[in-house]
C-alpha positions as CSV (number, residue, x, y, z in Angstrom):
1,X,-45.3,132.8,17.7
2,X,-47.7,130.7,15.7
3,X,-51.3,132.6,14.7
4,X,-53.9,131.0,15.8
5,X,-55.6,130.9,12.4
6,X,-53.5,130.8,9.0
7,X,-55.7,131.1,6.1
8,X,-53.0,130.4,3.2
9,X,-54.3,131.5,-0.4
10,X,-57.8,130.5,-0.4
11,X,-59.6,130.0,-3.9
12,X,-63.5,130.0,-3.1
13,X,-66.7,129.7,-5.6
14,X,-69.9,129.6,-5.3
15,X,-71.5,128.5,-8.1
16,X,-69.9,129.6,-11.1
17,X,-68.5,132.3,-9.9
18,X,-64.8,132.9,-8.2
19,X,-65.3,134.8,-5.6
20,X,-62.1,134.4,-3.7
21,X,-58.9,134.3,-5.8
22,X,-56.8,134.5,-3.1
23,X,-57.0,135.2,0.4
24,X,-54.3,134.9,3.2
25,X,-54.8,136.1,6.7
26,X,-53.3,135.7,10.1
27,X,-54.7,136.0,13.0
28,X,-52.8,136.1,16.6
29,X,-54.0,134.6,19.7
30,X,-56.2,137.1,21.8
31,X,-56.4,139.4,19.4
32,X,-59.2,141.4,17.3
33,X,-58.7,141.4,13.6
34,X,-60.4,143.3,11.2
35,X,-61.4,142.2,7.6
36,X,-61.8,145.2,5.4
37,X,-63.1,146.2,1.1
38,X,-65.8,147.6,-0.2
39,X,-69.0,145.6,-0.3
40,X,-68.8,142.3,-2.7
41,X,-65.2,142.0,-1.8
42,X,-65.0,138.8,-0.7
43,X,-64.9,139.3,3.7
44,X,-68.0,137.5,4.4
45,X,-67.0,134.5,1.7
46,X,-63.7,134.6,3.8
47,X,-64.8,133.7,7.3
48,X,-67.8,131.1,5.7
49,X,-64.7,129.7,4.2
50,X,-63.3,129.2,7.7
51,X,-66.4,127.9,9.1
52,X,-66.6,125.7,6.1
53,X,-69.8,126.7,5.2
54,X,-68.3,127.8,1.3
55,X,-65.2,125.5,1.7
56,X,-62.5,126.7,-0.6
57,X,-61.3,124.4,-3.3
58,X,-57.7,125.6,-3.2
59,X,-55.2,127.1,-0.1
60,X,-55.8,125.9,3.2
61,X,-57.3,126.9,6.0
62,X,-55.0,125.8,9.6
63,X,-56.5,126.3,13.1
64,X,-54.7,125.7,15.8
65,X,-51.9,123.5,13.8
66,X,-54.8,121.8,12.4
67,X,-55.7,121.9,8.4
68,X,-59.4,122.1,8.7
69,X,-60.5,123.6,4.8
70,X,-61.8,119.7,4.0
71,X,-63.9,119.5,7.5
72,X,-68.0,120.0,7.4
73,X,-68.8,123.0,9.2
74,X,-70.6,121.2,11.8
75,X,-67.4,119.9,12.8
76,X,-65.3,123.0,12.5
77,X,-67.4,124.3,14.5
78,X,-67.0,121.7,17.4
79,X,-63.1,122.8,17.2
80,X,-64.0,126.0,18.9
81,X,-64.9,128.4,16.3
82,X,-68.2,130.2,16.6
83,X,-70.1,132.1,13.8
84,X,-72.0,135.4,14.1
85,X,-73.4,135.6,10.9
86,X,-75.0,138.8,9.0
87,X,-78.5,139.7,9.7
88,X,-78.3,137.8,13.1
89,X,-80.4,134.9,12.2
90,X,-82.0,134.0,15.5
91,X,-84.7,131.7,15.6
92,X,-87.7,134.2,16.1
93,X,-89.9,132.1,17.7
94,X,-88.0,131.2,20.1
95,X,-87.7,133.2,23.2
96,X,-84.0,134.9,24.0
97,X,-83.5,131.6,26.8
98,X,-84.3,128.9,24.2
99,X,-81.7,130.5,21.5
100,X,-79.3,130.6,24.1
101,X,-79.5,127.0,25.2
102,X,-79.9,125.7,22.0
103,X,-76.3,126.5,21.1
104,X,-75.3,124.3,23.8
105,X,-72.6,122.2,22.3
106,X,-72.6,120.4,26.1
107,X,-74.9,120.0,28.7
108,X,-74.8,123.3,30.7
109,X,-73.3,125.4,28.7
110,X,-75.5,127.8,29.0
111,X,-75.4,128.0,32.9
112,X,-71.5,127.8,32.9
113,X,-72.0,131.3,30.8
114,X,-74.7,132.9,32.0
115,X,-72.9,135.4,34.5
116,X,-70.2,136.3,31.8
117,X,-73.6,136.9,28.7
118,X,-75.7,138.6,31.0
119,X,-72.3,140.9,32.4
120,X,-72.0,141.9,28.6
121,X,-75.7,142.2,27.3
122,X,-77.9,143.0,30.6
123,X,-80.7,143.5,28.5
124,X,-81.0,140.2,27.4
125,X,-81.4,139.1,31.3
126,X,-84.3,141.5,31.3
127,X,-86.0,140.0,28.3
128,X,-84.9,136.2,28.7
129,X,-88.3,135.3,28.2
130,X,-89.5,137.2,25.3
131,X,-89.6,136.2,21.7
132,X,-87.0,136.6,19.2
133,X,-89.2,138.3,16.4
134,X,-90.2,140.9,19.4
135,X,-86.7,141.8,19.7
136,X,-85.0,145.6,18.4
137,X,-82.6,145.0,15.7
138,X,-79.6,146.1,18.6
139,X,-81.1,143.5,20.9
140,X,-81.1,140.8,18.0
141,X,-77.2,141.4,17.0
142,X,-76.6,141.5,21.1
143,X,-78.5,137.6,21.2
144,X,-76.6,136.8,17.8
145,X,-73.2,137.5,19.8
146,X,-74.3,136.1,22.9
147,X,-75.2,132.6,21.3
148,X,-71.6,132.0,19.7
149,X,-70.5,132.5,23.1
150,X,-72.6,129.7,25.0
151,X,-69.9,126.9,23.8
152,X,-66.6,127.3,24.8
153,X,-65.1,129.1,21.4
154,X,-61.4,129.8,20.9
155,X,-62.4,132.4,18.0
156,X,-65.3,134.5,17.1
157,X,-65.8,135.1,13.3
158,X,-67.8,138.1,13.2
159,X,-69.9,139.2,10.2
160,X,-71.0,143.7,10.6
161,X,-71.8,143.5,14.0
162,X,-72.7,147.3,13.9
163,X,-74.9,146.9,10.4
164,X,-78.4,148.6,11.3
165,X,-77.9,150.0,14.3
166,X,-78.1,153.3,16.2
167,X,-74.9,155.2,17.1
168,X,-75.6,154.3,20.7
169,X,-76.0,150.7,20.5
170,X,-72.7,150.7,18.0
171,X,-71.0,152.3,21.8
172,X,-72.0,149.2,23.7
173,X,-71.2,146.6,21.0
174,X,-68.2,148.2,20.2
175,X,-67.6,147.7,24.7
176,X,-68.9,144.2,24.4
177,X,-66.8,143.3,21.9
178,X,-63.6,144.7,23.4
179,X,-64.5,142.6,26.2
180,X,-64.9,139.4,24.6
181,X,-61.5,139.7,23.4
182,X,-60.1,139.0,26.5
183,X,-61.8,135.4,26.3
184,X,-61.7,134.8,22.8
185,X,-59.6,135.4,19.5
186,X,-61.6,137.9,17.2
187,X,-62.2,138.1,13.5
188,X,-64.7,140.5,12.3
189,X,-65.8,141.9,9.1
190,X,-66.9,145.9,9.6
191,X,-67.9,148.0,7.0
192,X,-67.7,151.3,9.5
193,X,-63.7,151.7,9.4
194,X,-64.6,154.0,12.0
195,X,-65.5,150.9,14.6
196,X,-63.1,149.0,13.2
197,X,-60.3,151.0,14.0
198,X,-61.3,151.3,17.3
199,X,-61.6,147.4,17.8
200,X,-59.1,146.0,15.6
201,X,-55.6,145.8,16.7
202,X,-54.5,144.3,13.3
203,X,-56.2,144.2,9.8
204,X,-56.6,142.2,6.1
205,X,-57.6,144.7,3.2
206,X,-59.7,142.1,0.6
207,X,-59.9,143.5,-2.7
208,X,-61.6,141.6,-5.8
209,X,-61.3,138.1,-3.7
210,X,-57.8,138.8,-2.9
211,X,-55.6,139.8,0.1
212,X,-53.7,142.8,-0.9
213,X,-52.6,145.0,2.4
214,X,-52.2,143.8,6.1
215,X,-51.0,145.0,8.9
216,X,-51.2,146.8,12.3
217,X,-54.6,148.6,12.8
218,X,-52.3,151.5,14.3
219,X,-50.4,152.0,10.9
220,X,-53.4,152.2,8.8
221,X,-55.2,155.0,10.4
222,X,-52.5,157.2,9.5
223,X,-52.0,155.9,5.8
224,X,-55.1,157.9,4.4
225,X,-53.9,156.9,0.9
226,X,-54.4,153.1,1.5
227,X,-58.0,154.1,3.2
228,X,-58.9,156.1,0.3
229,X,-57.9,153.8,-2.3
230,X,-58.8,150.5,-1.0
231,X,-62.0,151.9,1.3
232,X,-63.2,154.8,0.0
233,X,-62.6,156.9,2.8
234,X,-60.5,159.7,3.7
């Protein structure tokens, strides 16, 4: 079976320096894969590098049968990939209705959705009217999520979605995001290998900008060599 994404020895800068030197990963249809390596590895220059927002100068990137490392984000995007990026970055003036509705890629996208968003996140139904900025940090990574799922996107790239937040809230994102994988394909970068084992069905160790262990999630947990080494953890 064909993966839905085949990134095929990626080589990203930014700037002068070589971040990726590198980077393979395949992802499966319907699944959730975890991108895992110690911070400044190289997993959140991976997925802007799908998105296109630091294009890799060498490998390619193929979604869907598609090479897409060449395309503008913009329209990488409109192929049905949506972003979650680090540190949320919602529009904090806005209230949590106008940042849903503003990642309408059609007309009604929002209303087609609303049922499924407010299913997953009930809080944000609560506080559709208030602002952005008067938001928890939980509440801001649920609106972050619930944006990139106002289009219709075939994959998620997401970037820490537990970063910052309480043990509780990690429960209910780690629910929501099991969820969402019954609409969409998954690719996350988690720094807790605790959450990520319990999301990820499959996984991509990055190392100095390069792929160096994949493989079932399943596997890993019980190879605590490879955690220690690569991770850090026992």
């Amino acid at each position: 079976m064909n993966p839905i994404l085949d990134v095929q020895d990626i080589h990203t800068f930014i700037g002068q320096y070589h971040i990726l030197q590198g980077v393979s990963v395949q992802v499966q249809e319907g699944s959730i894969t975890a991108l895992l390596g110690r911070n400044g590895a190289g997993k959140t220059t991976t997925l802007k590098s799908i998105i296109g927002l630091t294009p890799p100068v060498e490998g390619k990137v193929i979604f869907q049968g598609e090479e897409i490392q060449e395309m503008h984000s913009f329209d990488v995007a409109s192929l049905g990939i949506g972003f979650v990026p680090e540190h949320r970055a919602i529009f904090r003036d806005l209230s949590v209705e106008e940042n849903l509705k503003i990642a309408e890629r059609e007309n009604g996208d929002f209303d087609r959705k609303r049922d499924l968003i407010f299913t997953l996140f009930p809080d944000l139904e609560r506080l559709i009217h208030l602002g952005g900025a008067n938001l928890s940090g939980g509440q801001q990574q649920m609106l972050a999520i619930a944006r990139a799922l106002v289009p219709d996107n075939h994959l998620l790239l997401i970037d820490e979605p537990s970063e910052g937040l309480a043990p509780v809230l990690i429960e209910k994102m780690i629910a929501a995001i099991q969820t969402l994988s019954s609409e969409s394909t998954i690719v996350l970068v988690e720094q807790n290998f605790l959450v990520a084992s319990q999301l990820a069905e499959y996984y991509v160790i990055i190392e100095e900008g390069q792929s160096v262990k994949s493989g079932k999630m399943q596997d890993l947990i019980k190879d605590g060599e490879t955690i220690h080494r690569y991770l850090g953890a026992a």
